[in-house]
C-alpha positions as CSV (number, residue, x, y, z in Angstrom):
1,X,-36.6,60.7,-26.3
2,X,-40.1,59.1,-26.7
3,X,-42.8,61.2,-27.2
4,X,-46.2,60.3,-28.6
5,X,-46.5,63.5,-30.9
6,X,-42.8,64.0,-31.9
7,X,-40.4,61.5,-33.5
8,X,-37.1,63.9,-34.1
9,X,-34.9,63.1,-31.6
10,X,-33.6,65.9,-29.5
11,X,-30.6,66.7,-27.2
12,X,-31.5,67.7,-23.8
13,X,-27.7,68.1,-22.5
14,X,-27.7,71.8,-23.0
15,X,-31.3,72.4,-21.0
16,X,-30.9,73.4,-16.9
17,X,-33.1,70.8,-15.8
18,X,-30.6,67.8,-17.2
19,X,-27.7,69.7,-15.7
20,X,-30.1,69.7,-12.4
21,X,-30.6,65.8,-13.2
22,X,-26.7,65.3,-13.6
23,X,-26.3,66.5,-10.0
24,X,-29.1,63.6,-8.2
25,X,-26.8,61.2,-10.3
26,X,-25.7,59.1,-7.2
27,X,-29.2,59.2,-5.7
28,X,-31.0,56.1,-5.1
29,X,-34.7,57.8,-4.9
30,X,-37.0,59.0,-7.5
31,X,-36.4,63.2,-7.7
32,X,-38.5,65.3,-9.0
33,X,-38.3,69.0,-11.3
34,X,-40.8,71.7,-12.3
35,X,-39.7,73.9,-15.1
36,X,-41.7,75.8,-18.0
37,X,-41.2,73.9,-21.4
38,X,-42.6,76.2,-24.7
39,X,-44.2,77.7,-21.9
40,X,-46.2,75.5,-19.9
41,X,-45.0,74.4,-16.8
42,X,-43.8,71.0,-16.3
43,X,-43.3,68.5,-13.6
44,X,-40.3,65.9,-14.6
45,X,-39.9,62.5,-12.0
46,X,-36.7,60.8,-12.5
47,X,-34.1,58.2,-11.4
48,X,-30.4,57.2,-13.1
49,X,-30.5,53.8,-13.6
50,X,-27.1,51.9,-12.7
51,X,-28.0,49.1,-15.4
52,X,-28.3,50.8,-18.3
53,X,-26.1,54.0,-17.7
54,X,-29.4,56.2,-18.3
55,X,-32.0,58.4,-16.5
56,X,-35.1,57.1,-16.5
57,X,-37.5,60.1,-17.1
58,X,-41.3,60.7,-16.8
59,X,-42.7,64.3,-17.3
60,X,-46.1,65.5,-17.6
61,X,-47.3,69.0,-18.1
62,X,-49.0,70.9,-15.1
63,X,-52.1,71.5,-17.1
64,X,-52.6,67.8,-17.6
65,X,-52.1,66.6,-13.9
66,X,-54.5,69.5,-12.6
67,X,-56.7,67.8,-15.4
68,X,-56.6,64.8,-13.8
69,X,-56.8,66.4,-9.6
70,X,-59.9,68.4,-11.2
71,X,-61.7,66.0,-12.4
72,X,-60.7,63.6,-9.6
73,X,-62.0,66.8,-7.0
74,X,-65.0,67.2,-9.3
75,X,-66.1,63.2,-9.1
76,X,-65.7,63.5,-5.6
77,X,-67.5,66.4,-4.8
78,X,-70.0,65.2,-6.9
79,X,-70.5,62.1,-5.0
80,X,-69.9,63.6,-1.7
81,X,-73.3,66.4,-2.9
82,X,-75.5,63.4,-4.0
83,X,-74.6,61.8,-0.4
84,X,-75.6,64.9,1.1
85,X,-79.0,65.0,-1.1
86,X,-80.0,61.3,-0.5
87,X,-78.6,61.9,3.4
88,X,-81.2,64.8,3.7
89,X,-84.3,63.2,2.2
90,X,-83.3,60.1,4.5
91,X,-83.6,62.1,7.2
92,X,-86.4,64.2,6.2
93,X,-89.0,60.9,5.5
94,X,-88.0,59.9,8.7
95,X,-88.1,63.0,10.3
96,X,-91.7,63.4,8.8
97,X,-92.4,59.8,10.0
98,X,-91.8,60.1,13.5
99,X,-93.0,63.8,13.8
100,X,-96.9,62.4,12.0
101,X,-96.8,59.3,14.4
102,X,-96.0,62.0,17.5
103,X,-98.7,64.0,16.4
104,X,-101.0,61.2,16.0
105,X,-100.5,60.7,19.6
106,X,-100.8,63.7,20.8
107,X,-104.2,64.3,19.1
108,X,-105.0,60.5,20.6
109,X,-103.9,62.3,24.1
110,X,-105.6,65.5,23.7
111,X,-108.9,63.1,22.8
112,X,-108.3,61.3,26.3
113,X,-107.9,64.6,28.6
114,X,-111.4,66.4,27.1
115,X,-112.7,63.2,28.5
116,X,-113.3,60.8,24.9
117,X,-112.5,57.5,25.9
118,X,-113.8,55.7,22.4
119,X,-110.8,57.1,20.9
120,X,-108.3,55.2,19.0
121,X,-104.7,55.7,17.5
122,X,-103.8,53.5,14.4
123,X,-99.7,53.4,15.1
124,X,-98.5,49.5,14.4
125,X,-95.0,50.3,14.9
126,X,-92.1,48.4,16.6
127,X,-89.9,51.4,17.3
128,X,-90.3,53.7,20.1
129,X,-93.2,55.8,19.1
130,X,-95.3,52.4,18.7
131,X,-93.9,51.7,22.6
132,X,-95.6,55.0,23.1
133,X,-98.8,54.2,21.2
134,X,-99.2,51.0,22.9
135,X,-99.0,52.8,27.0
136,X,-101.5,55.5,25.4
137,X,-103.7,52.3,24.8
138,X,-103.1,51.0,27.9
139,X,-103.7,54.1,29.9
140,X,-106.8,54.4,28.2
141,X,-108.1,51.1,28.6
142,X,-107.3,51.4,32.6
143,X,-109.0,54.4,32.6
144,X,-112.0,52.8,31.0
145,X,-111.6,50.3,34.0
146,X,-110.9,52.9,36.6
147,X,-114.2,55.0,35.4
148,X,-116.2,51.7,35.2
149,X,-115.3,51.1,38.3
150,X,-116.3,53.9,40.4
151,X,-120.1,54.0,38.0
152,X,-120.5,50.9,39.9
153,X,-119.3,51.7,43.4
154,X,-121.6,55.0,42.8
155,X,-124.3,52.7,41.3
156,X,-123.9,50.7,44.8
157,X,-123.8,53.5,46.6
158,X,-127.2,55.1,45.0
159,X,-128.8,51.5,45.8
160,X,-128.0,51.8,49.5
161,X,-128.7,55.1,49.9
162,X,-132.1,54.0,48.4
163,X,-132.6,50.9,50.9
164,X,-131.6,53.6,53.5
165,X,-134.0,55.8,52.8
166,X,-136.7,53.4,52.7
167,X,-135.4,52.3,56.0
168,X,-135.5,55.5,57.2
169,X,-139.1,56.0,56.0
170,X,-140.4,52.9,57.1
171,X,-138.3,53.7,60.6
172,X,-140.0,57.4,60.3
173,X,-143.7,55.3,59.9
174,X,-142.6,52.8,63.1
175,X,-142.0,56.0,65.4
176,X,-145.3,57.8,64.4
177,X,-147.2,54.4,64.7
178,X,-145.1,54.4,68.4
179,X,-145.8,58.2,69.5
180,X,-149.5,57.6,68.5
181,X,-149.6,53.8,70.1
182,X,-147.6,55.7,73.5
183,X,-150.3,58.8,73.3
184,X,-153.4,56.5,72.9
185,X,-151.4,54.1,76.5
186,X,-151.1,57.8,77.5
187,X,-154.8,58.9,77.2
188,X,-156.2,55.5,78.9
189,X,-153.8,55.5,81.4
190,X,-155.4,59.3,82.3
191,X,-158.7,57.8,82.0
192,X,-158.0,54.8,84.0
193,X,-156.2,57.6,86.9
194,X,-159.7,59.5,86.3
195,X,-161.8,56.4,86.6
196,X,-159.4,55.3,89.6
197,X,-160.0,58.8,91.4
């Protein structure tokens, strides 16, 4: 037996577990034991080796193996928490990203319907949320257009409405200058019947 802490040599031929291994001579595969040793439990691996007319044996103590699983778990859960943690801020910057750019065009919107076209959103992104920004722009600007528009087909409109009016008035003088030109043919015509009779 080689053991790092003991160098007595010991016979195992009286123990269960070696009568155990004597029965798996024949087998080809690795086998495997748990037992309690000075009262710890124990996992042994083992295989007879055909070569050297001997068992092969590994053993380690439960304790030690859990050791290893534990700390193993522990890395991993470890790792898999500080995933989680960097995961979540991740998401929460971008989260808080997209949710300040949303607002921003919302307030830009809000600024639009209570009838402010001189507003202005500052979002120079290439995502989605600048393809937003951009159309709010765009829908601003045509509404600048649109509005624009009709001041100068109401400016047209107020010109020729004028230019009627004069007409009218100047149409308005015309007729009294006719009813008085037709009463004064009237009045010497009535003269002229007077005269004639």
């Amino acid at each position: 037996v080689y053991h790092p802490n003991e160098t007595t040599v010991t016979n195992l031929s009286e123990y269960d577990f070696f009568q155990e291994m004597l029965e798996h001579i024949n087998d080809d595969d690795i086998n495997k034991i748990y037992y309690e040793w000075k009262g710890e439990n124990k996992y042994q691996y083992y295989t007879f080796s055909e070569k050297i007319k001997s068992f092969v044996v590994v053993t380690v103590y439960e304790s030690d193996l859990n050791k290893e699983i534990n700390e193993k778990r522990n890395a991993m859960l470890l790792a898999i928490a500080l995933g989680i943690i960097l995961f979540s801020i991740i998401i929460f910057f971008i989260s808080r990203n997209i949710s300040s750019a949303l607002n921003k065009g919302v307030d830009f919107a809000k600024e639009i319907s209570s009838g402010n076209l001189n507003a202005s959103i500052d979002l120079d992104q290439k995502d989605e949320v600048g393809i937003l920004a951009d159309e709010l722009r765009s829908m601003r600007d045509a509404l600048i257009r649109i509005i624009t528009s009709v001041q100068e087909n109401i400016a047209n409109v107020s010109s020729a409405s004028n230019q009627l009016s004069a007409l009218s008035g100047e149409l308005s003088s015309s007729a009294s200058e006719q009813a008085a030109s037709s009463e004064e043919i009237a009045v010497a015509l009535e003269e002229m019947l007077i005269t004639i009779e």
